[in-house]
Every structure is written in structure tokens, then in C-alpha cells.
C-alpha positions as CSV (number, residue, x, y, z in Angstrom):
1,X,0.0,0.0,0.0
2,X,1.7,3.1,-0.6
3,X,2.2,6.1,1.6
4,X,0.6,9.6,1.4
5,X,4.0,10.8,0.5
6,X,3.9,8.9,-2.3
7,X,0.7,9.8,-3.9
8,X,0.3,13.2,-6.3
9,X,-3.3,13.5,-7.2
10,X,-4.0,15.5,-10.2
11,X,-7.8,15.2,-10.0
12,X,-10.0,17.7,-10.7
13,X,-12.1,18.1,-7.9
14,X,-12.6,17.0,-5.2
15,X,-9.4,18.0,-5.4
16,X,-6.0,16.5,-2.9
17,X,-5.0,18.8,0.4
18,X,-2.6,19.7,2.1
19,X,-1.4,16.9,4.5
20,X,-0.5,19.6,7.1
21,X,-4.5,21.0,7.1
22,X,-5.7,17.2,7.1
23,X,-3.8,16.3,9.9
24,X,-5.4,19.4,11.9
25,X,-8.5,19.1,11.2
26,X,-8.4,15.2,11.4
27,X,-7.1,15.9,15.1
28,X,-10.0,18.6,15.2
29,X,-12.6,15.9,14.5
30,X,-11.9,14.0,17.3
31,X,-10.7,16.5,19.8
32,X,-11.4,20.6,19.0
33,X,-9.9,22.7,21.1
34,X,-9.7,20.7,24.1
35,X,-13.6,20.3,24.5
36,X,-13.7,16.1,24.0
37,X,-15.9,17.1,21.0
38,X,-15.2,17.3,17.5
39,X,-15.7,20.3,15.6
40,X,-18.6,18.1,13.7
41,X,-20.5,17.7,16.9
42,X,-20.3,21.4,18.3
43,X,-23.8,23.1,17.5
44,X,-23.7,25.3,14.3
45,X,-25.3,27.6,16.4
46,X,-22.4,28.0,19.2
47,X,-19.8,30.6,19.8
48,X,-17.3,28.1,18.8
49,X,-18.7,27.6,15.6
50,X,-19.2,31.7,15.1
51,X,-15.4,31.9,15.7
52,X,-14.7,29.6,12.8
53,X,-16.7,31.3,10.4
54,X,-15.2,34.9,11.7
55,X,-11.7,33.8,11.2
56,X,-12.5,31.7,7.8
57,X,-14.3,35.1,6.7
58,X,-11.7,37.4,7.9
59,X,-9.2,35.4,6.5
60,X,-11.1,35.2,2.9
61,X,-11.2,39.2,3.0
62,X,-7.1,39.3,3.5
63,X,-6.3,37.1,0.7
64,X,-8.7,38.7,-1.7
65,X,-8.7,42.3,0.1
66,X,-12.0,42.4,-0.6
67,X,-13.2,46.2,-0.2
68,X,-15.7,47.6,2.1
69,X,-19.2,47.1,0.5
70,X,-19.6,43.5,0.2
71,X,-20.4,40.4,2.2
72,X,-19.3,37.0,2.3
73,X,-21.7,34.1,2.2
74,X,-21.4,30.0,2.6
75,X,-23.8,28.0,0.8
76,X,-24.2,24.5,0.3
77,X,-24.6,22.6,-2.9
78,X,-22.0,23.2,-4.8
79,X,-21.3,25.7,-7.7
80,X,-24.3,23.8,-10.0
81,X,-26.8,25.2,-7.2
82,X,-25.7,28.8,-7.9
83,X,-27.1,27.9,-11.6
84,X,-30.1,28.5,-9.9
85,X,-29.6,31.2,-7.2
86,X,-27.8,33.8,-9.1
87,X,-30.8,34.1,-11.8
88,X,-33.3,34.1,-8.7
89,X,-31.3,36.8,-6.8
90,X,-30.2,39.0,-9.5
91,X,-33.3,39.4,-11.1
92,X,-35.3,40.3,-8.2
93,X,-32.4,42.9,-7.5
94,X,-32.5,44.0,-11.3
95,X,-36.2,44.3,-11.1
96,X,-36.2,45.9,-7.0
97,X,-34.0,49.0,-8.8
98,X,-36.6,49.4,-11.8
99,X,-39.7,49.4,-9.3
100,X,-38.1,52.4,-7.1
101,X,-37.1,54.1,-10.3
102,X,-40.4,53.6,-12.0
103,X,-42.6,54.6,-8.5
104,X,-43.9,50.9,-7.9
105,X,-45.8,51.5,-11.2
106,X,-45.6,47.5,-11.8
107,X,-46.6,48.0,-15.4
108,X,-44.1,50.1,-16.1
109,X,-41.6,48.1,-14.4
110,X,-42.5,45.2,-16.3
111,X,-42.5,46.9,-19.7
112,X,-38.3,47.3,-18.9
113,X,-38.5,43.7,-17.9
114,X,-39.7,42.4,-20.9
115,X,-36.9,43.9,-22.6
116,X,-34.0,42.7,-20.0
117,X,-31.5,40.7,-20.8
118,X,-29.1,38.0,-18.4
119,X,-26.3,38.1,-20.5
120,X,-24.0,34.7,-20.5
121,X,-20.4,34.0,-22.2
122,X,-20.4,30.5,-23.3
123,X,-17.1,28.9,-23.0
124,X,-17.3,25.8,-21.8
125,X,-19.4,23.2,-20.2
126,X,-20.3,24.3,-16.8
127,X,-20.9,28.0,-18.4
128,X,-23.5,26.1,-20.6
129,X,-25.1,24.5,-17.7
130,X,-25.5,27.8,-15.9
131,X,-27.1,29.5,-19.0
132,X,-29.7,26.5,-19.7
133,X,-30.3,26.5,-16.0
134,X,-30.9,30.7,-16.2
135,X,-33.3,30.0,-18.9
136,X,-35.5,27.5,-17.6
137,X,-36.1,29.6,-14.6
138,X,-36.7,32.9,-15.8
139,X,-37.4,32.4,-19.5
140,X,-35.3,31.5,-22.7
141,X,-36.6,35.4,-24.1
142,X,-34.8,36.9,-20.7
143,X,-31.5,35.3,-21.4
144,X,-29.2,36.3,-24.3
145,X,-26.1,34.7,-25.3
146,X,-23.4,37.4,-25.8
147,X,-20.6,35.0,-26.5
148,X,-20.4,31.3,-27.8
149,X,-16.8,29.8,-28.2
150,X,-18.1,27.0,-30.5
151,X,-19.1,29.6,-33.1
152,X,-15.0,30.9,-33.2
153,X,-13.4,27.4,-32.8
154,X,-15.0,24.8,-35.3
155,X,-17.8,23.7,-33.2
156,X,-15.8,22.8,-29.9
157,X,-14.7,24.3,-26.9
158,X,-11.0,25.2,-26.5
159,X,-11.2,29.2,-26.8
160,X,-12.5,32.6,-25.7
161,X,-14.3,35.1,-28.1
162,X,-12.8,38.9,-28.2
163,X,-14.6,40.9,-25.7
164,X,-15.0,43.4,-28.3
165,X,-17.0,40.7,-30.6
166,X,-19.0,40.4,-27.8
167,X,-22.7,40.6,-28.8
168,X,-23.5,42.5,-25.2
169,X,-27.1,44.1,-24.5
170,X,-27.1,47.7,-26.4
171,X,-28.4,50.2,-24.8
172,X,-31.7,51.5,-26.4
173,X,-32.5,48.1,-27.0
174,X,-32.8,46.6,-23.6
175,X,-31.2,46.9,-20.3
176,X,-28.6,44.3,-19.0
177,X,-29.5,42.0,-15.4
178,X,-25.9,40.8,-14.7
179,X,-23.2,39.6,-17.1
180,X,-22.1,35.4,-16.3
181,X,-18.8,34.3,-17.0
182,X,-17.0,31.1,-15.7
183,X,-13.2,32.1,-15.0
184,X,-12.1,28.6,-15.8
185,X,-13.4,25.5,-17.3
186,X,-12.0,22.5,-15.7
187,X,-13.7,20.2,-18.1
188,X,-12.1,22.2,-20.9
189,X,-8.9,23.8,-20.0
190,X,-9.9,27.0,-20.4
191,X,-8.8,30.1,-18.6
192,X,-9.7,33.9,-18.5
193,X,-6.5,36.0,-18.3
194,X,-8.1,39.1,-16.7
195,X,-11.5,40.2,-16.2
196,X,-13.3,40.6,-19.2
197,X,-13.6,44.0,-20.2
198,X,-17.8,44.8,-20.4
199,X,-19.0,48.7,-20.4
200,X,-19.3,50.3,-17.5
201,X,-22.3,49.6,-14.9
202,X,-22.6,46.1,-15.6
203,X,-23.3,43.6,-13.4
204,X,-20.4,41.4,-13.4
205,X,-21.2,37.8,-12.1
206,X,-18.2,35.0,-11.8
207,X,-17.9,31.7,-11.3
208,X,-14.4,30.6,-9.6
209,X,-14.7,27.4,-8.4
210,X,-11.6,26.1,-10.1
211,X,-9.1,29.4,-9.8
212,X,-10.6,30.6,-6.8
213,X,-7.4,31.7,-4.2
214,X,-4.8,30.7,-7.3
215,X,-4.2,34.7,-8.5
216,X,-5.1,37.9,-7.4
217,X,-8.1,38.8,-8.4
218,X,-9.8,42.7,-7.8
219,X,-13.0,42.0,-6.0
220,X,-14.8,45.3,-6.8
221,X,-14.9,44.9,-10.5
222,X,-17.5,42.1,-9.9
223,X,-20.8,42.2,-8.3
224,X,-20.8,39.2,-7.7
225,X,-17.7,35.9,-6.9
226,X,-18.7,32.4,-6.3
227,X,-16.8,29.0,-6.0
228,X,-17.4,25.5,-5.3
229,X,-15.0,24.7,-2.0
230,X,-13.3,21.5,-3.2
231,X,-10.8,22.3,-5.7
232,X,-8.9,25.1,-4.0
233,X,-10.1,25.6,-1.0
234,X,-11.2,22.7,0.7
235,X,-13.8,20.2,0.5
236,X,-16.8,19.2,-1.4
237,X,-20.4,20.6,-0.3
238,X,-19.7,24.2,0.4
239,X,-19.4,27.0,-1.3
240,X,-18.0,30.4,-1.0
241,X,-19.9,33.7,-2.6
242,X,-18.3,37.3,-2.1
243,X,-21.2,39.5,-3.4
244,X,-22.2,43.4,-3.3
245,X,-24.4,44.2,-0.2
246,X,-26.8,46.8,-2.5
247,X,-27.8,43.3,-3.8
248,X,-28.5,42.0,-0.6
249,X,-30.2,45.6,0.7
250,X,-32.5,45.9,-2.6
251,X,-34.5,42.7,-3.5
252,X,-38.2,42.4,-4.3
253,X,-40.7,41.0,-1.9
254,X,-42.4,37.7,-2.8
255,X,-45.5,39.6,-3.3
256,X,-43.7,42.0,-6.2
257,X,-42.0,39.2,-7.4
258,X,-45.9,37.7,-8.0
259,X,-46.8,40.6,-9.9
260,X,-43.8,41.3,-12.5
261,X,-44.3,37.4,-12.9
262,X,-40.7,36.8,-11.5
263,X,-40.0,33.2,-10.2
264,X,-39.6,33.3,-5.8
265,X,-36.5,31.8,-5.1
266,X,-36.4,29.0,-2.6
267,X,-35.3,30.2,1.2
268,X,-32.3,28.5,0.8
269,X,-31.1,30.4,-2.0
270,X,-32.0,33.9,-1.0
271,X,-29.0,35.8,-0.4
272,X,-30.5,38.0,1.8
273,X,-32.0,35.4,4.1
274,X,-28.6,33.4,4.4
275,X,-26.9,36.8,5.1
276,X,-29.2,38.0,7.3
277,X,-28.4,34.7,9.7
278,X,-24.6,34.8,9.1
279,X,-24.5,32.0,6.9
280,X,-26.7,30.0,9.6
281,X,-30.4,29.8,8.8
282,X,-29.9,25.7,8.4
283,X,-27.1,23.5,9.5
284,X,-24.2,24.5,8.1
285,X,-21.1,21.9,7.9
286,X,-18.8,24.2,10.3
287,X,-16.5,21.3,9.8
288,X,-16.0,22.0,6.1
289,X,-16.0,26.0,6.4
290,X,-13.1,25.1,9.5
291,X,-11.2,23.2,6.7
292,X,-11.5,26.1,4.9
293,X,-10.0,28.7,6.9
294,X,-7.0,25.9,7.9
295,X,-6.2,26.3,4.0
296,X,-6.3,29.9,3.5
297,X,-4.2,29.9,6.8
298,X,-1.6,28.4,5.5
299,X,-1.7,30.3,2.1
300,X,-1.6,33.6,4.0
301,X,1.4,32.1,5.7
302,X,3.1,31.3,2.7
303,X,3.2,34.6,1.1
304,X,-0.9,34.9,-0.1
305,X,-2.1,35.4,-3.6
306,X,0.7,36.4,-4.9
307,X,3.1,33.6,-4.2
308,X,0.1,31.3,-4.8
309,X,0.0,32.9,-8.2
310,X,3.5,32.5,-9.3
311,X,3.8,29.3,-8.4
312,X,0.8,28.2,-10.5
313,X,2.6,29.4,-13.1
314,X,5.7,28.1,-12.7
315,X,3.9,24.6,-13.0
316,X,1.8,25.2,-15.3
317,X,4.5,26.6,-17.5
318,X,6.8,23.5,-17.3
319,X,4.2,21.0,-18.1
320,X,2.9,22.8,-21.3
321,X,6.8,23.5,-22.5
322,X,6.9,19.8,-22.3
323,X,3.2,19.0,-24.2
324,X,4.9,21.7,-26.7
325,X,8.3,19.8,-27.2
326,X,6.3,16.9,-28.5
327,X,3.5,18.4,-30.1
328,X,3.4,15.6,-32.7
329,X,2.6,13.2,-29.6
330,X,0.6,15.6,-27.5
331,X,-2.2,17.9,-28.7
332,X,-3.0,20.4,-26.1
333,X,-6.8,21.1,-26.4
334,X,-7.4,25.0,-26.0
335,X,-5.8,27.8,-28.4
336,X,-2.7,28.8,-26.8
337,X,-3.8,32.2,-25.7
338,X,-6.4,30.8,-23.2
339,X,-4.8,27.8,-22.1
340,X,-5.6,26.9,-18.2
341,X,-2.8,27.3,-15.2
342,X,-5.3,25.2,-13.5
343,X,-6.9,22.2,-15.8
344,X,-4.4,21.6,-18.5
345,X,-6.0,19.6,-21.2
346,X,-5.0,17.4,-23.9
347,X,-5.0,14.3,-26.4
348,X,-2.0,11.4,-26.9
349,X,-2.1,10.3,-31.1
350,X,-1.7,6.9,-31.3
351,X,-4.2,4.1,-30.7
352,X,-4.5,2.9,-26.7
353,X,-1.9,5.5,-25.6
354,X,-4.2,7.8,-23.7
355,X,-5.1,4.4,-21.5
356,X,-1.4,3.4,-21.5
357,X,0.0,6.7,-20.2
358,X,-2.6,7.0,-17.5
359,X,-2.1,3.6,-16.4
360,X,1.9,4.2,-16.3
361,X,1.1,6.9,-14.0
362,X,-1.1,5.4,-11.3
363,X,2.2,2.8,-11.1
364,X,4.1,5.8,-10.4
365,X,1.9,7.2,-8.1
366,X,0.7,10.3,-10.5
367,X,-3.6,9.7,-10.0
368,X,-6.2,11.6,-11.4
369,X,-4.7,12.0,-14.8
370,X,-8.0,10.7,-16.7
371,X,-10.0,13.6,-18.4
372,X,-13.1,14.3,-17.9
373,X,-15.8,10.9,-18.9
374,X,-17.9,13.5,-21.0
375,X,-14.6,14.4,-23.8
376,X,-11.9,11.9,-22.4
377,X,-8.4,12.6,-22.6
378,X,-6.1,13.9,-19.8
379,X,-6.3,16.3,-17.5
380,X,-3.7,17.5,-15.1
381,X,-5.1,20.1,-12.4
382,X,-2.8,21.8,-10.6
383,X,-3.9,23.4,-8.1
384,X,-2.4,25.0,-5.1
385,X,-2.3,22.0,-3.0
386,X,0.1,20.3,-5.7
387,X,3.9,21.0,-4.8
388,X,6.6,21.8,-7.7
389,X,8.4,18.7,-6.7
390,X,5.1,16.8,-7.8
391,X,5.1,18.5,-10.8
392,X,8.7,18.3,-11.3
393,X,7.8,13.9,-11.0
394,X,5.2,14.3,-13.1
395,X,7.2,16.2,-16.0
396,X,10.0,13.7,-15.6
397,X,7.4,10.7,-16.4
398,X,5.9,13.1,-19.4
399,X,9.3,12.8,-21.1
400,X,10.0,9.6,-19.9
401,X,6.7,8.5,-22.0
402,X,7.6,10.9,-24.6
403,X,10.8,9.0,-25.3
404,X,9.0,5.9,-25.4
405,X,6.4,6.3,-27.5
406,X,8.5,8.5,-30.3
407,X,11.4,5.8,-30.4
């Protein structure tokens, strides 16, 4: 059997730790703090638990210097649930602003309404997902697609529209509810360099879930951050939003939400309701959210964002000079200018060498290397709990297979 030292895991999520934060928290489980509980079994309700999500909070704000003006939330269900709760929460904000500026004159109001647009950037799968998910809750006519990499890349995935192609709401025609992007496609390999630049005043929603704490990233050009816990961060079945608090402070009530014919958003996915109880209106897993804080701990100790940053691409950058070296053997999937720090893609030519190379790995202890079941291939992710010394074994077997299969 081997040892933990042995293993590099290059899955995609949930994603490996560090063994320093698992051996904490594991001694936390049993025994937290001296109280002959474990941090599972203290109420989510206790002071005990209020300090973990206080320092895990606090510590979120440091890393991302998150300015004055905005809150931080943790949800359950994963990224896939904010699908649903961004559409729910943003258009009762979008629609809250119109009513004031209108009077309450609900026809009025829903006269703009009828002409607003959610405007999504398709660039990979889970983007997708989150658009087909926006229009089956607030109408196909309310959502426009400014942006479809298929259109600019043959029919596949693998790259980013221009901004400036971008077909974006214009003003006159309609007004814009938010604008959804999806930072980086894990399935895909595909990575935003910056923020994408959209005219001013827009509504700028992100999901993170697989770059989230990797770079620095400036929190007040968005209105809205949110990533899935267990590629980064720490475990699967939270997640972490930053958002704006004038989206928190203006929201319709269910009974305008009835009259502009606006779907009411479960009580689990109101923002404001979650907020409003500090995270706390159900159980939330403390344990997870203590996990958490252990890991951005340790990054703040470590030099923060922006050591987390260069060392992504440090490894990133040696394992796609070495895809490059033998691009006749190894066809990385995304254009070049987009390629992910984080889920680096790609295809082996020659029949039964994907299976072989993954199968040489696992006997080297390098797991996690299969791509995604839905377009195959492999997938490295490389995230900030993998060391350069894993990568550094990793590259070493990528030429060693190189060799191999070339001779």
C-alpha cells in the first residue's frame, strides 16, 4: 500500500489537500480545542462555531482584500446550485431598482422587464449548464447569449471570443440583469487572463470554483464571486460567494416578485435570508468551512495570492513547454492564448496511448490523470495543493513516456 507521500493527485475536484491542514483538522474531528468534542458535533449555532466562520471570513477578505461594501456568504450545494440562485437573486435585485425608479408602477416596471437581458459568455461546459439552467427559470426570451466559443473554434470548446466581438445588450434596445462568466473550465482547460472587459455599470457575475485563491483577483470589478469549496479551498459541499451588499439591501418581496411574474426563489437560495443569519439559517457543515480557513491559513502564511499565483505558473508553465516539445505526440486542447494554469488539457495520437500513459502513471503514483468521462483525454489540475516537486515527477514521467512512444 503506498504512503501519502507517495501519492500526487492530479484530479480535478474534489481535489487533494494539504497533508498539514488534514492532519489538523483530522485531530480537530476528534478533539477541537480541548472540548472532548469534535468540531462536527459542536452546535452550528455556538460561539465556537461563530469563531470559525469569523476567522475563515476574515481570513477570505485578506487574501482577496476584498473592499468595504460587500459580504461574504457560505452555501451548500456546490457551484451547480448557484445555476439557480444567481438568476433568482439578481433578477429580483434588477427588477427591485426598476420598481423604485419607476414609482412601484408595476406595469411600467415590467415593460423594462420584458426587454432585459441575463447576459451569459459561453465557454465551456459548466458555463453552458449555468445559461440552460438561467433559462429554464426565468425564461429563454430573458437570457441572451453574448458570446459562444463553439461559433469561433469549429464547433468545440477550446477558446474565448474577443470581448469586443462580444454581442452584449445595447443600450436603447434593452437593459442588462448581470453579465455570467465562468473564470475557468475545468472540463475544458480554459482560462480567463483578466476580467473581461464589459461597459461600464454592468453587473459582473463570476464563477471561480476552479481558480478561486490561485491569483489575485480585484473583487470590486464584480458584483458578484462564487466557487465551489473543493478544488482550491477545501472540501466538497460548500461553497463560497463574495457578493455586493446593494444586492442584498435591494430585492423584491415575494408579493412583487408575483406581480412582475418573477420566479420566488427558494429560502435556501435567498441571499439575503442566508446573510441575514450569518450563513446560519440551516445547518451548516462548520466542519467543512473550519477546513477552509485551515487552507487559507496556510496560504496567508506562505506569502498569499501572490506567491500562490506565481507558483501556479511556474507549474503550469513546465508542463505545457513539455506537451509543446512533442507536439506531434501531445495535442493540447485550448488555443494557446487561453490555455488553463489550473486544468491543463489534452490528447496522446496513437491508438491505446491515452489508457497506456494513464495507467503508467497510477504505477508511479501520479492519480487523477484521466480527463473528464464526457470528452476523455487527460487532465492534469494543478492546483495550489500540488507541490513543484510533484510536478517536477510528473514532467519527468511526461518525457519519460515521450521518449517511449516516439522511439
Amino acid at each position: 500500500m503506498p504512503t501519502r507521500p507517495e501519492i500526487a493527485y492530479f484530479g480535478a475536484g474534489p481535489a487533494s489537500l494539504p497533508t498539514a491542514v488534514l492532519e489538523e483538522a483530522a485531530a480537530s474531528l476528534l478533539n477541537h480545542l480541548n472540548t472532548g468534542l469534535g468540531i462536527a458535533e459542536h452546535s452550528h449555532r455556538s460561539a465556537l462555531a461563530n469563531d470559525v466562520l469569523r476567522d475563515t471570513t476574515n481570513r477570505l477578505k485578506e487574501l482577496l482584500e476584498v473592499p468595504e461594501g460587500y459580504s461574504v456568504i457560505f452555501m451548500q450545494g456546490g457551484g451547480t446550485t448557484q445555476f439557480s440562485a444567481v438568476p433568482y437573486n439578481l433578477f429580483s435585485h434588477f427588477a427591485k431598482r426598476v420598481l423604485t425608479e419607476e414609482n412601484n408602477d408595476i406595469e411600467k416596471t415590467k415593460a423594462r422587464l420584458q426587454k432585459a437581458k441575463a447576459e451569459y459568455v459561453l465557454t465551456g461546459g459548466w458555463s453552458s449548464k449555468a445559461c440552460t439552467e438561467a433559462k429554464r427559470l426565468v425564461g429563454e426570451e430573458k437570457v441572451q447569449v453574448i458570446a459562444n466559443a463553439k461559433d469561433v473554434n469549429g464547433g468545440k470548446w477550446g477558446d474565448i471570443p474577443a470581448a469586443e466581438s462580444w454581442n452584449l445588450v445595447k443600450e436603447g434596445e434593452g437593459e442588462s440583469v448581470y453579465t455570467y462568466y465562468c473564470d475557468n473550465e475545468t472540463v475544458d482547460g480554459v482560462e480567463f487572463t483578466g476580467v473581461p472587459q464589459v461597459p461600464e455599470g454592468r453587473y459582473v457575475v463570476a464563477d471561480m470554483s476552479s481558480n478561486i485563491l490561485s491569483r489575485k483577483v480585484d473583487v470590486s470589478k464584480f458584483a458578484l464571486i462564487y466557487a465551489g469549496a473543493q478544488k482550491n479551498v477545501g472540501t466538497a459541499g460548500l461553497t463560497i460567494l463574495i457578493i455586493r451588499d446593494d444586492i442584498l439591501q435591494t430585492q423584491c418581496n415575494d408579493t412583487e416578485l408575483r406581480s412582475l411574474g418573477l420566479p420566488l426563489p427558494p429560502i435556501m437560495l435567498h441571499y439575503p435570508t442566508l446573510t441575514a443569519n450569518n450563513s446560519l439559517y440551516n445547518t451548516l457543515p462548520i466542519f467543512e468551512v473550519y477546513i477552509c480557513g485551515l487552507v487559507m491559513k496556510k496560504l496567508l502564511e506562505t506569502g498569499g495570492l501572490g506567491a500562490m499565483q506565481a507558483s501556479a505558473d511556474r507549474k503550469a508553465s513546465k508542463i505545457y513547454a513539455l506537451l509543446d516539445k512533442y507536439e506531434n505526440l501531445f495535442k493540447v486542447v485550448p488555443k494557446k492564448a487561453v490555455r488553463s494554469r489550473m486544468n491543463i488539457c489534452f490528447r496522446i495520437e496513437g491508438e491505446g496511448l491515452e489508457g497506456k500513459f494513464v495507467k503508467g502513471g497510477e504505477e508511479r503514483g501520479l492519480l487523477g490523470l484521466k480527463g473528464h468521462r464526457s470528452v476523455g483525454g487527460i487532465r492534469i489540475s494543478n492546483y495550489n495543493s500540488i507541490t513543484e516537486e510533484q510536478v517536477d515527477k510528473l514532467t519527468a514521467y511526461i518525457e519519460e513516456f515521450a521518449k517511449s512512444a516516439t522511439a
